[in-house]
Every structure is written in C-alpha cells, then in structure tokens.
C-alpha positions as CSV (number, residue, x, y, z in Angstrom):
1,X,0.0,0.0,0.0
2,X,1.3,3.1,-0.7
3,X,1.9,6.3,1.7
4,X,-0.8,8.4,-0.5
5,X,-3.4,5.6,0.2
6,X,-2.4,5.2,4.1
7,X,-3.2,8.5,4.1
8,X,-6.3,9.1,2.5
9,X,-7.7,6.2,5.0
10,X,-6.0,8.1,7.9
11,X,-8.1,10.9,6.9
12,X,-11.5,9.2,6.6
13,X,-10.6,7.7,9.8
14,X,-10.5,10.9,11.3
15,X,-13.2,12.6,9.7
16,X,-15.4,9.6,11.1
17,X,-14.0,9.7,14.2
18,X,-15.1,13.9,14.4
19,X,-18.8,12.7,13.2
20,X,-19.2,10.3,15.8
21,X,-18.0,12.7,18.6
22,X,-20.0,15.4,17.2
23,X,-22.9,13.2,17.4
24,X,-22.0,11.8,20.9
25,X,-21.7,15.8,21.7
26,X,-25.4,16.4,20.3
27,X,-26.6,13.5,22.0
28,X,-25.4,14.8,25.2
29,X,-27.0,18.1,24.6
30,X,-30.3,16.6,24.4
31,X,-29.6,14.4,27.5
32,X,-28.6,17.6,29.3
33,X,-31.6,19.3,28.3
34,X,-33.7,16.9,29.1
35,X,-32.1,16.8,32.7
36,X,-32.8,20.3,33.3
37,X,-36.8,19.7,32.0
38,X,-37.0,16.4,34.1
39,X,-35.6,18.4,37.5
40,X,-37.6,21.6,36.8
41,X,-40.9,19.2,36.5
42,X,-39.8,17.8,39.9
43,X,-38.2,21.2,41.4
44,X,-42.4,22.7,40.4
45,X,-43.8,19.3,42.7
46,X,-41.7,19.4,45.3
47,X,-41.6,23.1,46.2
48,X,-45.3,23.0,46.1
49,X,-46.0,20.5,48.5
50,X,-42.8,22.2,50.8
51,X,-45.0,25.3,50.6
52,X,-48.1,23.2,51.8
53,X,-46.4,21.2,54.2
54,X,-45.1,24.5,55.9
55,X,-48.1,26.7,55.7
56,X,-49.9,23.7,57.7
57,X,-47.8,24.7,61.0
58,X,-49.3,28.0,61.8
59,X,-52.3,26.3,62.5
60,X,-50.6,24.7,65.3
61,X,-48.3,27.1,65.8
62,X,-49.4,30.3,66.1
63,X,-46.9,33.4,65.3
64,X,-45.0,31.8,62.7
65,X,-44.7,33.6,59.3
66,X,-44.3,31.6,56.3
67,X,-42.6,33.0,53.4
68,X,-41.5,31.6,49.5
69,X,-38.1,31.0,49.3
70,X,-36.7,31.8,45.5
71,X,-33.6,32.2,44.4
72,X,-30.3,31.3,44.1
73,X,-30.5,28.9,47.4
74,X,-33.0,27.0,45.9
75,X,-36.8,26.9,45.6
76,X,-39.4,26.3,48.4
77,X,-40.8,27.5,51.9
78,X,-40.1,29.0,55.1
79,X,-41.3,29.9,58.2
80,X,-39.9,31.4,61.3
81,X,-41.5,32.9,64.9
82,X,-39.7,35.2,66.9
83,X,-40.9,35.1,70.9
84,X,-40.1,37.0,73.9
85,X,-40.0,35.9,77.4
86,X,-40.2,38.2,80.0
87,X,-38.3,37.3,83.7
88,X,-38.8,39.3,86.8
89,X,-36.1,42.7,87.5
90,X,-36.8,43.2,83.9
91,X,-34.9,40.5,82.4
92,X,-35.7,39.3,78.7
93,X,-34.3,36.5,76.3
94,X,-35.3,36.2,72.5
95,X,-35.7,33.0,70.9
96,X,-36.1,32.3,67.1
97,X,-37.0,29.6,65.4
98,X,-37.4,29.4,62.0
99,X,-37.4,25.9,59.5
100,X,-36.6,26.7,55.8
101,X,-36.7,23.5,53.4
102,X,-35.9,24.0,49.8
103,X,-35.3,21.9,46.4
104,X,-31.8,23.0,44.9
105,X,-31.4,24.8,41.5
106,X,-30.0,22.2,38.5
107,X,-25.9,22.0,38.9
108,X,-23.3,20.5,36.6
109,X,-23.7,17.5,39.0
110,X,-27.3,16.6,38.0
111,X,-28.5,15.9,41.3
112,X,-32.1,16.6,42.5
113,X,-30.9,18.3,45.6
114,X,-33.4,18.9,48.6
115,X,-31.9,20.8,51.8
116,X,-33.5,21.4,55.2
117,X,-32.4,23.7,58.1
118,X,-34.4,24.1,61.4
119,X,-33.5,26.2,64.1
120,X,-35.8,25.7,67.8
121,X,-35.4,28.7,70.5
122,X,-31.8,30.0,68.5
123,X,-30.3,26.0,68.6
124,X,-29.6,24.5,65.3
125,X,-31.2,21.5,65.7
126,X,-32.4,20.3,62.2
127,X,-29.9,20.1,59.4
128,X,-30.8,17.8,56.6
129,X,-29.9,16.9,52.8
130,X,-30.8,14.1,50.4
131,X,-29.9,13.9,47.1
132,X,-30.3,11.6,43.6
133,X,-29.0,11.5,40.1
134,X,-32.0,13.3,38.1
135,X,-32.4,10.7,36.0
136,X,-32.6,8.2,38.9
137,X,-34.7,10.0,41.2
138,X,-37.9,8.9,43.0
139,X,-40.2,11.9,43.4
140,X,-42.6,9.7,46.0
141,X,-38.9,9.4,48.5
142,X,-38.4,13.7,48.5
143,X,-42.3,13.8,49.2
144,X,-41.9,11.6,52.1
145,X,-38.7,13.1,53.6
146,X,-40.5,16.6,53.2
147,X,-43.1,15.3,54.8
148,X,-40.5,13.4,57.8
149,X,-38.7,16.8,57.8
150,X,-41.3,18.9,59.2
151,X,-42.9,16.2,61.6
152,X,-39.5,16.2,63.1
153,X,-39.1,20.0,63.4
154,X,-42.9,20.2,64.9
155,X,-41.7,17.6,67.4
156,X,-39.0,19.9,68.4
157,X,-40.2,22.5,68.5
158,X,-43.2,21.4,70.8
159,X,-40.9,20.1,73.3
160,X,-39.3,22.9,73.8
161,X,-42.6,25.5,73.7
C-alpha cells in the first residue's frame, strides 16, 4: 500500500472519528436538556407541597410567618416565629426559630438536591440533605422526607414550647 493511500484512509478515519463525537456531543446536549426539563418538572412538585407542608404549622403554631423561598438557594418555603419571654427585674431573652426546606437549583452535578435547616429557640437542631441523580430519582422518596422533615421540626419545636 502506498503512503498516499495510508493517508487518505488516515483521513477518513478521522473525519469519522469527528462525526461520531460530534454526534456523541449532540446526544449529550439533548440528555442535558432533558435533565434540566425532568428536575424543573420535579423542582415545580416538590416546592409545592414544601409550601403546603409548611403553611400547615401555623395552624398549630401560632406566630409563625411563612414566606416563599426563590432564588439562588433553591426553591421552596419558610417559616420562622420570633418570641419573647419576660423574667422578673426586667430581664428578657429572644428566641427564634425558624425551619426553611428548599429543592436545589439544576448543577453541573445533575442531582435533584433537597436541603433542610431548622432552628428551635436559636439552637440549630435540624440540618438535613438528600440527594439523587436526576435521572434516577424517586419523586414519592423527596415527598416523604419533606413530609419526615417537618414532623421532626414540629416535634422539636413542641418540646421545647
């Protein structure tokens, strides 16, 4: 074989080899976009039912405030209660408590992300994560940990009103 054939081959090699990573890089465009449509979907479910599961604890707990959490932190719901108690010789202490849940925004990572912090009478005592690949993850599992995650921060905070 001569050199001018070897080469002509080592060409189409190549230009084959640039199609089929051009393709491979289309193909994970589409996945990627597809990611970010599949987490958004589950980012709108989730932060919904945060923002019901929250708004329920004013009914039990009067004097919290509940407020929609958007932005770069994430999307979802807190709410927070700042009290007052009064001592004798005019002595005072604050306590706040507030407990913010929220579904992060789409990384490079492609996790479904969903972050809980809960603070009872100025302690830190709820501080929780869970995370799944996008295209792995179980909406019904976030549901029920949103669902654990505010049980456990009404516990609290009752044993400690």
């Amino acid at each position: 074989m001569e050199f001018d054939q070897r080469l002509r081959k080592a060409i189409e090699r190549g230009q084959r080899r640039g199609d089929a990573q051009a393709l491979a890089d289309a193909a994970r465009t589409v996945n990627e976009e597809e990611l970010k449509r599949l987490h958004s979907q589950y980012r709108l479910e989730l932060s919904e039912h945060i923002e019901n599961c929250i708004r329920s604890l004013p009914q039990y707990f009067p004097g919290f405030q509940v407020e929609t959490v958007v932005g770069e932190r994430g999307w979802g719901a807190a709410c927070r209660r700042d009290d007052l108690r009064l001592y004798g010789r005019g002595q005072r202490e604050k306590y706040y408590s507030r407990l913010e849940i929220t579904v992060r925004p789409f990384s490079p990572l492609r996790i479904l992300e969903l972050s809980a912090k809960g603070t009872v009478h100025n302690k830190e005592l709820l501080i929780r994560q869970y995370y799944e690949p996008v295209s792995d993850a179980d909406p019904a599992k976030f549901l029920e940990l949103i669902d654990a995650w505010v049980l456990e921060f009404a516990e609290l905070y009752s044993a400690r009103c």
